[in-house]
C-alpha positions in Angstrom: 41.5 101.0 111.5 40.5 97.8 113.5 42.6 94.7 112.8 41.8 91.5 113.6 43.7 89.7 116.4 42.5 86.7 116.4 43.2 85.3 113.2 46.3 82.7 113.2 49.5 83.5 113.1 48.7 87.5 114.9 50.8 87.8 117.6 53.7 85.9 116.3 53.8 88.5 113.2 53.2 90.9 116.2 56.0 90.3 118.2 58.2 89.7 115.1 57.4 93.0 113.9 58.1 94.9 117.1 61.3 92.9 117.7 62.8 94.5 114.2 61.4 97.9 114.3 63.3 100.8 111.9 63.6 104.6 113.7 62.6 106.9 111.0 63.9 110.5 111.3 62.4 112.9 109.5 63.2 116.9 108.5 61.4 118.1 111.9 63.1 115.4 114.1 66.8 116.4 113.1 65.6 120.3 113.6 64.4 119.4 117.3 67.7 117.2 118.2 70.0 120.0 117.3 67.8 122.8 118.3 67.9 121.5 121.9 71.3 120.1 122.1 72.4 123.8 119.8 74.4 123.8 116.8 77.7 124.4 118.8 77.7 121.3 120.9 76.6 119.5 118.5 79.8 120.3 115.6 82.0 120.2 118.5 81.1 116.7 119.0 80.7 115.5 115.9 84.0 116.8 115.2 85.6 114.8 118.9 83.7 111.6 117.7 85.1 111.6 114.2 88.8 112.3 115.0 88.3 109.3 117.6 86.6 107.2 115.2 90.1 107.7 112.7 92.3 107.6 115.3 90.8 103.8 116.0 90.0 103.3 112.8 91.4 100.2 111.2 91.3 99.4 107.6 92.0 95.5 108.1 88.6 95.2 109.9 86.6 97.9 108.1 85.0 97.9 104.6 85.1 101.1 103.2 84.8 100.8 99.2 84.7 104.0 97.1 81.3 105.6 96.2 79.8 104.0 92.8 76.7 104.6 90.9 75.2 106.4 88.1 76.5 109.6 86.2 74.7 111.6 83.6 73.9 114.8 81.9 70.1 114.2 81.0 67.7 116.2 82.1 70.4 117.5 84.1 74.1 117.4 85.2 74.4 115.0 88.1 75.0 111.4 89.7 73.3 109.5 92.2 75.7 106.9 94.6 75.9 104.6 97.4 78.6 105.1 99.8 78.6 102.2 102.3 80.8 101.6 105.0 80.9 98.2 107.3 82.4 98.3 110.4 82.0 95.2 112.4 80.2 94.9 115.5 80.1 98.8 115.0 77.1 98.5 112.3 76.9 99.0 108.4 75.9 102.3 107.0 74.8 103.2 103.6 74.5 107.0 102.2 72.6 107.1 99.1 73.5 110.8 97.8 72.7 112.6 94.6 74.8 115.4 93.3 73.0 118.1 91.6 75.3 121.6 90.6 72.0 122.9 88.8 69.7 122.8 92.2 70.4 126.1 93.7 69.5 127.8 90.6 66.8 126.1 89.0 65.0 124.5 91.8 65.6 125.9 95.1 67.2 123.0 96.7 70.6 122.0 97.8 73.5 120.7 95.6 73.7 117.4 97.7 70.5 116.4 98.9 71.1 112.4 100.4 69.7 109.7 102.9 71.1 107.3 105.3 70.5 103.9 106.5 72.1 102.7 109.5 71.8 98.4 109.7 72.7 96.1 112.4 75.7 94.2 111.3 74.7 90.4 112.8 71.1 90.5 110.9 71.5 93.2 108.0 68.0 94.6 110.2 67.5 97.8 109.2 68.3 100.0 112.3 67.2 103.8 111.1 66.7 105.7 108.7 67.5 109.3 108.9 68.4 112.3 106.6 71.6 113.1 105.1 71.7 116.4 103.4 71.9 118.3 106.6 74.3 115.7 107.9 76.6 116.0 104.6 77.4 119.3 105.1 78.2 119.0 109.0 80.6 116.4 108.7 82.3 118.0 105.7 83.0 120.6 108.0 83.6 118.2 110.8 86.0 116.7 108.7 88.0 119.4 107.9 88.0 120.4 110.8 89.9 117.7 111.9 92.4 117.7 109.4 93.0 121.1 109.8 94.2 120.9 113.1 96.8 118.5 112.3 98.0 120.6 109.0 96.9 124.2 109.9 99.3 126.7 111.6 97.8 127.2 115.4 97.7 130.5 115.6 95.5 130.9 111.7 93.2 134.0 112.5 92.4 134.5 108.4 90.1 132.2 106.6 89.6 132.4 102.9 86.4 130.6 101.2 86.0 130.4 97.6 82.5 129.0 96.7 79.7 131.0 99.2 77.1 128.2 99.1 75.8 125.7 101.6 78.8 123.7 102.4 80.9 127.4 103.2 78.7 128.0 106.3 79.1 124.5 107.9 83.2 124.9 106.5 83.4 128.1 108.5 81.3 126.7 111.3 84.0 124.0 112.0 87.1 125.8 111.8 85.9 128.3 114.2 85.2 125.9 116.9 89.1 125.2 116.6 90.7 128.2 115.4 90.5 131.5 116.6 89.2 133.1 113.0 89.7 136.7 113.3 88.1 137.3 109.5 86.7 135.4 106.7 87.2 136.7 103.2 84.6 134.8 100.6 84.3 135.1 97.0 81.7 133.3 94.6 81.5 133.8 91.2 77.6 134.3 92.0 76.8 137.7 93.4 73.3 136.2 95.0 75.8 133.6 97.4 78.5 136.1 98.1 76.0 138.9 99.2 74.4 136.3 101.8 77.5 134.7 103.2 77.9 137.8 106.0 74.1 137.3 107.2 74.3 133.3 107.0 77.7 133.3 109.0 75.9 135.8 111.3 75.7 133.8 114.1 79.6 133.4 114.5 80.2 137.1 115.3 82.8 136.9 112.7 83.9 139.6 110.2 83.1 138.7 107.0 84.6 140.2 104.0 83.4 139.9 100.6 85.5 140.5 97.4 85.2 140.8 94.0 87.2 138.7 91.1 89.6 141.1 90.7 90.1 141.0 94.7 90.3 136.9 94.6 94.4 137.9 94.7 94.2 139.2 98.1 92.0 136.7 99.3 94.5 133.9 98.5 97.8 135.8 99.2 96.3 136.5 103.0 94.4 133.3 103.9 96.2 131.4 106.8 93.6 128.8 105.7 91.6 128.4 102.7 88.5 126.2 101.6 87.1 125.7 98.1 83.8 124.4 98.1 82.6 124.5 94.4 80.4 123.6 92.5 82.3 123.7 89.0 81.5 121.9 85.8 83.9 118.5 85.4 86.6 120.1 82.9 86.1 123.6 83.8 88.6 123.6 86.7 91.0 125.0 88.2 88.6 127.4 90.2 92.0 130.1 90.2 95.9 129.8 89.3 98.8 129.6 91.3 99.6 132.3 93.2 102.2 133.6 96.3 100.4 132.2 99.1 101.7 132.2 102.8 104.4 129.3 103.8 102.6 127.4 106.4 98.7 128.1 104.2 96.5 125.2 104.4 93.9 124.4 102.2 90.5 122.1 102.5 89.7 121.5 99.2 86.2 119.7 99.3 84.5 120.7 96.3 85.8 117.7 93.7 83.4 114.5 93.1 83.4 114.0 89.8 86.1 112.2 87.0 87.7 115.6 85.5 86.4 117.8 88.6 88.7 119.7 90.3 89.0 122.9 92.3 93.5 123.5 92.7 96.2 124.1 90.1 97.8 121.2 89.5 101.3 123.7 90.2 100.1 124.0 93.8 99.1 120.3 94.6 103.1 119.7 93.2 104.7 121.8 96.0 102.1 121.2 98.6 101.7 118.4 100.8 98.2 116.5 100.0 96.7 114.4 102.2 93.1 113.0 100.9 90.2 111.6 102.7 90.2 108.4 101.5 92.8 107.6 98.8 91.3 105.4 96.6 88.4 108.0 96.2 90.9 111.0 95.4 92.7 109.7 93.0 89.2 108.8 91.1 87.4 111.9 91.6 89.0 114.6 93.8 91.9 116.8 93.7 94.8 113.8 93.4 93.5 112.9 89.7 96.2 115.0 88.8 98.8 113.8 90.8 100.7 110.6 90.4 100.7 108.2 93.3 104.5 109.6 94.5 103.2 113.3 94.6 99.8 111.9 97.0 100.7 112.6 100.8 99.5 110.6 104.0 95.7 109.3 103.8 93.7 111.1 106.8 93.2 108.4 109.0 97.2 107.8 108.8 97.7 111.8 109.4 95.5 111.6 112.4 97.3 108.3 113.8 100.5 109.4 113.6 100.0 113.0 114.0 103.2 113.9 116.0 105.2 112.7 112.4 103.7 116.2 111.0 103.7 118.8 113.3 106.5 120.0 111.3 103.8 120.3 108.6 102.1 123.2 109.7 105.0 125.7 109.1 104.2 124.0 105.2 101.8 124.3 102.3 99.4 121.4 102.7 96.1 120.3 101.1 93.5 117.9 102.6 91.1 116.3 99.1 87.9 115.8 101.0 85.7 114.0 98.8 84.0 112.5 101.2 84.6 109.6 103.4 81.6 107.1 104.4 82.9 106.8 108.1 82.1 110.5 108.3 78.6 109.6 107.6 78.0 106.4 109.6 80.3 108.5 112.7 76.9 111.4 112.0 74.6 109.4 111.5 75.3 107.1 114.9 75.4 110.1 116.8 72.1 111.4 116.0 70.3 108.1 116.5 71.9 108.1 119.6 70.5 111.0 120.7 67.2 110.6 119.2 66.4 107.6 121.2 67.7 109.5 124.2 65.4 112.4 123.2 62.2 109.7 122.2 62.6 111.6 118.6 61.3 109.7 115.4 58.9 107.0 114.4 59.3 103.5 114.9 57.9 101.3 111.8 57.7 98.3 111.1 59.6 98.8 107.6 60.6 95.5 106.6 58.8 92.2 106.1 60.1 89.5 109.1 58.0 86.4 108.7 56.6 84.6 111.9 58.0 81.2 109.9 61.9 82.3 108.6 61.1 79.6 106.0 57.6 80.9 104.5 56.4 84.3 103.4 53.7 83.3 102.5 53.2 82.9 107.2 52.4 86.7 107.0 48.8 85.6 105.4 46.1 84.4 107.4 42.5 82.9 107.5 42.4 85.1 103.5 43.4 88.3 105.2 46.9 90.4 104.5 48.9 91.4 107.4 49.0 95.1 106.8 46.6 95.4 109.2 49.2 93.4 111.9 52.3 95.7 110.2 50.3 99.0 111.8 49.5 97.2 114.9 53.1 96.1 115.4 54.3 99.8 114.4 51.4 101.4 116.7 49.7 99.0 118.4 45.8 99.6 119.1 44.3 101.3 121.8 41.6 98.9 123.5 
């Protein structure tokens, strides 16, 4: 396309438009960056970034409110939110993430498909925009991951999953890189997930053992750790009863996000110490709605700050309520567009509309002409 650079007003859109450029990531851009970095590295750190990030974290300069948005049952079960989390001179990031129990089965695609938008604090610019389904499930993991090494016994060699889906690989992903895990047992009530767990979880060398519903009682009686990661109809839960488990068993329980949703029998939760993600979340929509607020342990960022209060902990029963904390995703998502600059990875466009006069939008007209011409040129400028 040619565009016309010597109508008025050109070069100051120009330069305005190159001055507040937006790094779009796309699908391919997110495969490259871990591809070369490897998916190893790249949990490990996300998981060292995001246990510094709590352990500085500090709730009278951040704004962290819970998730809100829109829940329904027509066409089909679900909810799209916002999850935005300010952090000062750190940046503002907003998830916008839709929840979807039916996608697996009917249309291919993953319970939690979401995208995030990173801004700069001082302007509200929009910094990048970048994928957040992929990065969902990696700092779930990520996240329990940290917990777990505060509540779990050291020495836990057996992990237990209940719920084979997408979020039990990236679950099993992170506790390996901090536990030695001599075995996984899974169960799902679908056959299809449970079959695949072994050949997904392939590339831990790992034993994986799958068992039926009458062999969920072993599972749970010989976990060391144990994640549920659900995808159960709000009212339906719990996803199994009490049961003998070990003394010092520890359980991420990350599958509740709903009012009514829950994964643990409420017996458990009143013997076990529970520690959720972010409080005010839990007690809406995770595994705390059925606690009062004297049976709700330490929050995580609390657990992480004054870890050496519970080491005693680990010779307990304890439960970490992940339901999903927006620091985990602004912690993700600064990580990647850190390393996609370093990498050159991504698009720079010219996304939103920064007039050369602050005053007048109508400054982005000239001589009769629109400025999309001068929006591509900013974004790609023109070869002579």
């Amino acid at each position: 396309m040619l565009v016309n650079r010597d109508f008025p007003g050109f070069w100051e859109a120009t330069l305005a438009l190159m001055k507040y450029h937006s790094l779009l990531l796309d699908a391919a851009d997110l495969c490259t960056l871990i591809g070369q970095l490897g998916r190893d590295r790249f949990m490990d750190e996300l998981i060292e970034r995001l246990e510094t990030e709590i352990r500085h974290y500090d709730p009278e300069v951040a704004q962290v409110p819970p998730r809100n948005g829109v829940h329904y049952r027509r066409p089909e079960w679900g909810l799209l939110e916002a999850m935005p989390a300010h952090f000062g001179e750190a940046g503002t990031t907003v998830k916008l993430v839709g929840y979807h129990p039916a996608n697996p089965i009917r249309y291919q695609m993953p319970s939690v498909v979401s995208t995030i938008a990173v801004f700069e604090s001082r302007t509200g610019h929009l910094a990048g925009v970048l994928d957040g389904t992929f990065l969902t499930a990696l700092r779930t993991g990520a996240a329990s991951a940290v917990a777990s090494r505060v509540l779990a016994a050291p020495e836990s060699g057996c992990l237990g999953v209940i719920g084979c889906g997408a979020q039990a690989v990236t679950q099993v992903h992170a506790l390996t890189r901090r536990f030695d895990i001599a075995k996984v047992i899974g169960y799902d009530i679908d056959d299809a997930a449970s079959a695949s767990l072994a050949e997904r979880l392939s590339f831990l060398g790992v034993p994986v053992e799958i068992v039926d519903r009458d062999g969920r009682t072993a599972l749970l009686e010989e976990s060391d750790i144990l994640c549920t990661c659900t995808s159960s109809v709000p009212g339906e839960g719990p996803v199994f009863e009490d049961f003998e488990n070990r003394p010092h068993l520890h359980i991420n329980a990350v599958g509740s996000d709903f009012d009514r949703k829950f994964e643990l029998p409420r017996a458990l939760l009143e013997r076990a110490l529970v520690c959720p993600d972010f409080r005010e979340q839990a007690v809406a929509e995770g595994d705390c709605q059925q606690l009062d607020e004297s049976g709700i342990g330490p929050d995580l960022w609390t657990l992480i700050q004054q870890a050496n209060d519970y080491a005693e902990t680990r010779n307990l029963l304890t439960v970490f309520d992940s339901t999903g904390w927006a620091l985990e995703d602004h912690v993700a998502a600064r990580m990647v567009l850190d390393y996609a600059k370093d990498m050159s990875l991504g698009r720079q466009s010219a996304m939103e509309c920064v007039f050369p006069d602050p005053k007048n939008p109508y400054s982005l007209l000239a001589s009769g002409e629109t400025s999309a011409g001068t929006f591509r040129a900013a974004a790609s400028p023109v070869q002579d």
